[in-house]
N, C-alpha and C positions, 0 to 999 in steps of 0.2 A: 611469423604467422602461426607461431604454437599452439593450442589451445583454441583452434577455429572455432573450433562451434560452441565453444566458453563465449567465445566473443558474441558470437552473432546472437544465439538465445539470451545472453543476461545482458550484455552492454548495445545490442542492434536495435532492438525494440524501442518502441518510441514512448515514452511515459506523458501522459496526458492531466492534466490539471484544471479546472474550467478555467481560469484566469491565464493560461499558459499564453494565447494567442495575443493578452492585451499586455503583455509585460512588454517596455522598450529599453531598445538597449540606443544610449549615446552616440556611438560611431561605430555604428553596424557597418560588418567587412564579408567578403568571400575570402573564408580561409581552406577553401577546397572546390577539387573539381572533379565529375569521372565523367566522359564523356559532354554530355548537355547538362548533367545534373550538378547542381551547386551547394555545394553547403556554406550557410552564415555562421557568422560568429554566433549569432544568437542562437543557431541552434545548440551549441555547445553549452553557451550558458544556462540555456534554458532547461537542456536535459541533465546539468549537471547538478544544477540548483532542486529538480525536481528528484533526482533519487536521492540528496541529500534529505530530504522532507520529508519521503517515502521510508528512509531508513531511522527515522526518529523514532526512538525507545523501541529499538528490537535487537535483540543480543545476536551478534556476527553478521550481522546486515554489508552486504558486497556495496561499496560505496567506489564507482566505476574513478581511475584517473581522465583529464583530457586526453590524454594518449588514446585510453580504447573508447570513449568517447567515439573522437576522428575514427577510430578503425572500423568502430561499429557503424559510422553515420559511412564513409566508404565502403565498406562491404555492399552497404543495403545500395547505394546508389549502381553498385556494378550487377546486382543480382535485378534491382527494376529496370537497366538498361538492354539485360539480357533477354529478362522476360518479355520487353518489348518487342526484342528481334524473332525470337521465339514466337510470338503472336499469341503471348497467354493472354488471355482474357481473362477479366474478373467483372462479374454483373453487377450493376448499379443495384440490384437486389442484395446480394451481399454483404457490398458496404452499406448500404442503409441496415440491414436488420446488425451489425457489429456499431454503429454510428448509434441507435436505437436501444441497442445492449449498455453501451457507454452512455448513454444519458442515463437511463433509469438507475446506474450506479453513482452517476452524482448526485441525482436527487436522493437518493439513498443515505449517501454519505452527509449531505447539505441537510437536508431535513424536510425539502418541498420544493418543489417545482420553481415557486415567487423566489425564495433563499436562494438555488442556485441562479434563474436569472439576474437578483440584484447584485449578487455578488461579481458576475459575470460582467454584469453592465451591458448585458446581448441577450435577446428573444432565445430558447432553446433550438430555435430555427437557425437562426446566427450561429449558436456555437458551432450545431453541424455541419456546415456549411463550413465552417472555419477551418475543422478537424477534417471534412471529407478527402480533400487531397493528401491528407497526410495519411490517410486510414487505406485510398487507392495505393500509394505508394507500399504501404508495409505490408498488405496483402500482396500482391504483385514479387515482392522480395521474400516472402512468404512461400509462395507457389513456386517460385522460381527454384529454391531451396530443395522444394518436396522434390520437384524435376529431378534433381541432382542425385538424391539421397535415401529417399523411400524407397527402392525397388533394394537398397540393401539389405540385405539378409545378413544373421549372424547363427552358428550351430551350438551348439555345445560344445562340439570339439573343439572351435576355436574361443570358446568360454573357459573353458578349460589352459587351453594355450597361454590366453594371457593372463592367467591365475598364476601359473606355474613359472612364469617367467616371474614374476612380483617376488621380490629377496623375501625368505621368512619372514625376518628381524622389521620389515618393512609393514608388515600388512598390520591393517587396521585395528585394534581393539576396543569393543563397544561393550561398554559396562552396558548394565540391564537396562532396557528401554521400553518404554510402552508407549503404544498407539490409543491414544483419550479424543474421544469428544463431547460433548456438551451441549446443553440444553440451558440457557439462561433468564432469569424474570428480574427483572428491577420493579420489584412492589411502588405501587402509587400511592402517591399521599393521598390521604381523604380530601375529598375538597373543598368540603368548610373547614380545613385547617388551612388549603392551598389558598383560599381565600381571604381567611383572618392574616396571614402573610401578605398579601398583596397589599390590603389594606393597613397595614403598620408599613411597607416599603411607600405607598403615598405620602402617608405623613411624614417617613423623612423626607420625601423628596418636597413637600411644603417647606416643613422647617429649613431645606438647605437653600432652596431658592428664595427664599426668608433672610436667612444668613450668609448666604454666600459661600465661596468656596472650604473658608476656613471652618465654615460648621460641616459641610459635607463632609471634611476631614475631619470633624469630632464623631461625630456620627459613625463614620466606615471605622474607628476604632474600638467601641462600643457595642457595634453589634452587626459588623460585617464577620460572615463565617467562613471568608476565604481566608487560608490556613496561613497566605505572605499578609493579610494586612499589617502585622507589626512589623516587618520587614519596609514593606512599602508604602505602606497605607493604603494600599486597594489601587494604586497606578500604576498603568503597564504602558509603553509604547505599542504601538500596532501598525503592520503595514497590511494596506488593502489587500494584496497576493499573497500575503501567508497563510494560506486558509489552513495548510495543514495544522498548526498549531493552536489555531482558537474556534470555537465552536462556531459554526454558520450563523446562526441567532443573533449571539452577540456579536460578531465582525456586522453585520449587516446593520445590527442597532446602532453602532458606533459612530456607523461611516453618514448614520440619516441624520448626525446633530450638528448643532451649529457650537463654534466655541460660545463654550459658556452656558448652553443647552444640559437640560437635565432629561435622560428617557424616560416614558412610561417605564411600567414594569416588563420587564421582559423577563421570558423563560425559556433558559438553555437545558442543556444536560443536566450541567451544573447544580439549577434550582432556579431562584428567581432573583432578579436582578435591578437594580435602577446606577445607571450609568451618565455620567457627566462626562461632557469634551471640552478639556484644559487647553488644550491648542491643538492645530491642524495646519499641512502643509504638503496637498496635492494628497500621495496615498499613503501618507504619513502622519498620523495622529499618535497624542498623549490622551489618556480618558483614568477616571478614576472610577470604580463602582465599589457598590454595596452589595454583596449576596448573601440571601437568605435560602436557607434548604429547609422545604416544609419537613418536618418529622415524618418519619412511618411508623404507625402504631404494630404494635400486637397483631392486631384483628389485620391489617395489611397483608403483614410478613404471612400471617396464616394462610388469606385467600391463595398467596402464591405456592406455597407448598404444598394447599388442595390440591390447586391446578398440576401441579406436576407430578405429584402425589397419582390423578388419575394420569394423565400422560402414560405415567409407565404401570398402570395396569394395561392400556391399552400397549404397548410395545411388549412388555413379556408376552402378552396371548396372539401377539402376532399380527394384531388388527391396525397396527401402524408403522411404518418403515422408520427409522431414524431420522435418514432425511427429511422428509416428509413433517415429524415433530421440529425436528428445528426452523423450518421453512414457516412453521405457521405458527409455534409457539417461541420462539427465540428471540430475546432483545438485545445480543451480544451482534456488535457491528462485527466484531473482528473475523466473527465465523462464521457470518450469516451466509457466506458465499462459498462455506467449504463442508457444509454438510454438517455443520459445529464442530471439525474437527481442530485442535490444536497444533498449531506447528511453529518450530521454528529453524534452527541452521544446523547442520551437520560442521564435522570440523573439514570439510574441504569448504565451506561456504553455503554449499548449495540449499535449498527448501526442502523443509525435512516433516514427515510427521511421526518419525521414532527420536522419539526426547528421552534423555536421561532424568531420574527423578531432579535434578536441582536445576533440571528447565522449567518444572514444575512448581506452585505454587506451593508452600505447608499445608491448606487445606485440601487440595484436591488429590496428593500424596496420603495423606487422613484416610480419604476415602477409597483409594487404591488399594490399601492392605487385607481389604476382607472381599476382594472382589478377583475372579476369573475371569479369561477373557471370553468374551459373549454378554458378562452380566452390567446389568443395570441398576447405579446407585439407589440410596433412598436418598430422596429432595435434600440437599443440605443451605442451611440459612450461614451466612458467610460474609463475609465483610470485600466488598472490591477494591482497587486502586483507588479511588477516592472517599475509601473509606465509608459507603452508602451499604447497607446492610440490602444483600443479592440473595437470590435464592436461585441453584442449580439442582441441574440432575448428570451426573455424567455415567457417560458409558465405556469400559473398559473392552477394545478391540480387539488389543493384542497386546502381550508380554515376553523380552525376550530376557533369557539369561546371561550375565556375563560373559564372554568371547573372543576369541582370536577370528577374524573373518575366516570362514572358508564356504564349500562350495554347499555344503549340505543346506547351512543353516542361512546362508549370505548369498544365497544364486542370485539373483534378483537383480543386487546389489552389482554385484561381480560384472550381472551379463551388459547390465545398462551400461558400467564404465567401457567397457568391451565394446559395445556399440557405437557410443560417445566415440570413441579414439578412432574406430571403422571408417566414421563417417567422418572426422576430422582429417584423416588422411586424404581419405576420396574429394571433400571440400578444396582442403590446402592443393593438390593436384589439381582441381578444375580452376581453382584462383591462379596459379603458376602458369597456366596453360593462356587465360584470358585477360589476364590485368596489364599483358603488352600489346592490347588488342585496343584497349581505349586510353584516350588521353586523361591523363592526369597531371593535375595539380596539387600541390602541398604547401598552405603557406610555411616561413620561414619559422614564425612563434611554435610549431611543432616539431623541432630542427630536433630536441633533446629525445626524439620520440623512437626508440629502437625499434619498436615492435612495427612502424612505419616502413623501413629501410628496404624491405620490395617494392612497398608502392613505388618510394623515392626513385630506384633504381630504375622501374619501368616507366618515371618517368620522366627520368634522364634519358631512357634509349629512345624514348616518344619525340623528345625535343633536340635529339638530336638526330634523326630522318630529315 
């Protein structure tokens, strides 16, 4: 039970997906039990599949085992069995406005309301409804938790304590780090050139339905500007549930064709699209497409660096918060939820938003050199991961210097882990105290599982009463 509250905060939580509830598993089992509450295999799969998704293209992304999986899915069932006895309540107010928060984040993510239900294959009504017992459950494990653990205090003196005890040779060194966040615009095509596109992606799709497959593959070689068609020629396999990895738009466009169907045009992030379905088999499709990316002129690229251009007259003079610009002016999904700040992993794993510059991209490092912290860039024109010519504005937070951790410049740092260990001890003690207090089960497939071998114990002495 090391690392308690590692477990429960990063591996306890329930990661949600909108297709999460329609995925089936074969021969679904109970491979656990604490008390009345049960775990399936499916939930293993399911939350293992989904922080695998969750962890695509992010540098030191914690990618949980089955082990803490089980630990984490056990923890939470002993903490809602307690809060039951306890008589925590949690109002149906609650969980609707968190139920309410989680939808508006997959329409977010999805692109619309229609996108996420189609992909869903469930009214938004549905999905809540789906997720609600699992949202009363994590709240409930939640509150339980705070019971436990909030009324802890920690001093400085004991900040200090466990500072001193950490071998010199041991403590952390953090080359220079800065706290950035941003402001971003994806300039729009004109749209009588979005439209001269459209109308050239018709006529291939004439001419292919004309010719048949073998022209739509001449066609996707010629003047598909998806960067694998020579690779592959514009064909990818798709599964309906993987949304993390294809745009809403297009997963949704795919799944509406019949083999041998050609789409209208459609328009992703991407650009614009027309999509043929080669074969299909339940939520398993082959599709091939053609994408076209309208151009951004000049005059585009310009309007967005007005716009942001004024933005930050308006933030130096004070008349606009940061957040506040990113919340109204920002097209970056990634940050639209964090104030545009950038973050990624610290070297213990954890969620960080002090990066060392080669977390940083080359351009936004550019713009870091002639900046202190408090100031705001001028508009920079820059090229994104796909290569689309962006226009940002970032803001320089904070800057540290290279360093040995200590207390001066690292409190913060120091008191959290301090804290963390506090409350892991206080945890692991109230678990030791109550995990022979309810019945458990373990299936056998978790037999290799060390970090299991109290439950197991406690529930060998359970089964043998």
């Amino acid at each position: 039970m090391k690392h308690l509250l590692l477990v429960i905060t990063v591996f306890g939580g329930m990661v949600f997906t909108a297709g999460a509830q329609a995925k089936k598993v074969v021969a679904d089992k109970i491979v656990g039990q604490v008390g009345d509450k049960i775990i399936l295999q499916s939930d293993i799969q399911n939350a293992l599949a989904d922080y695998r998704r969750a962890a695509q293209g992010q540098d030191n992304a914690i990618v949980p085992s089955d082990c803490q999986v089980m630990e984490g899915q056990l923890i939470r069932k002993a903490l809602v069995l307690q809060a039951q006895k306890d008589s925590i309540h949690v109002s149906e107010e609650e969980i609707d406005a968190e139920l309410d928060n989680q939808i508006r984040m997959f329409i977010q993510q999805y692109g619309s309301k229609d996108i996420l239900e189609e992909i869903a294959g469930k009214t938004v009504y549905q999905i809540k409804e789906d997720f609600r017992d699992g949202f009363r459950e994590k709240k409930l494990a939640e509150e339980m938790q705070k019971k436990i653990v909030d009324a802890i205090k920690i001093t400085p003196t004991e900040v200090k304590a466990f500072y001193n005890k950490i071998p010199k040779d041991s403590l952390p060194f953090y080359e220079s780090e800065v706290e950035v966040s941003q402001i971003v615009i994806h300039p729009k095509a004109n749209k009588d050139v979005e439209d001269y596109i459209t109308k050239q992606l018709y006529d291939y799709r004439k001419q292919a339905e004309e010719g048949g497959p073998a022209k739509f593959d001449q066609l996707a070689k010629l003047y598909s500007e998806d960067p694998a068609v020579k690779e592959n020629g514009g064909q990818y396999t798709l599964n309906r549930n993987d949304k993390g990895s294809w745009d809403p738009a297009f997963l949704a466009a795919s799944f509406r064709l019949k083999e041998g169907q050609i789409s209208p045009v459609i328009k992703s992030k991407f650009g614009l699209h027309i999509i043929m379905m080669v074969s299909r088999s339940g939520d398993e499709a082959i599709v091939k497409h053609i994408l076209r990316i309208p151009p951004v002129t000049d005059d585009e690229i310009k309007l967005a660096v007005n716009k942001l251009d004024s933005v930050r007259k308006q933030l130096v003079a004070g008349k606009l918060s940061f957040g506040a610009a990113v919340n109204k002016y920002s097209d970056d999904e990634n940050s639209k939820f964090s104030a545009g700040a950038l973050s990624g992993r610290d070297a213990q794993g954890a969620s960080t938003t002090f990066l060392t510059i080669d977390q940083l991209d080359k351009d936004v490092v550019v713009l870091l050199k002639n900046l202190k912290p408090g100031d705001y860039s001028e508009p920079q024109v820059y090229k994104d991961e796909r290569g689309n010519q962006t226009v940002r504005l970032v803001y320089l937070r904070n800057r540290t210097e290279p360093h040995r951790e200590n207390l001066k410049e690292d409190y913060d740092r120091v008191a959290k882990r301090a804290m963390d260990e506090k409350k892991s001890t206080v945890l692991e003690k109230w678990f030791k105290e109550h995990i022979p207090t309810y019945y458990i089960s373990i299936d056998k497939q978790f037999a290799h599982c060390k970090s299991l071998d109290d439950w197991r114990k406690s529930a060998e002495l359970v089964g043998n009463k």
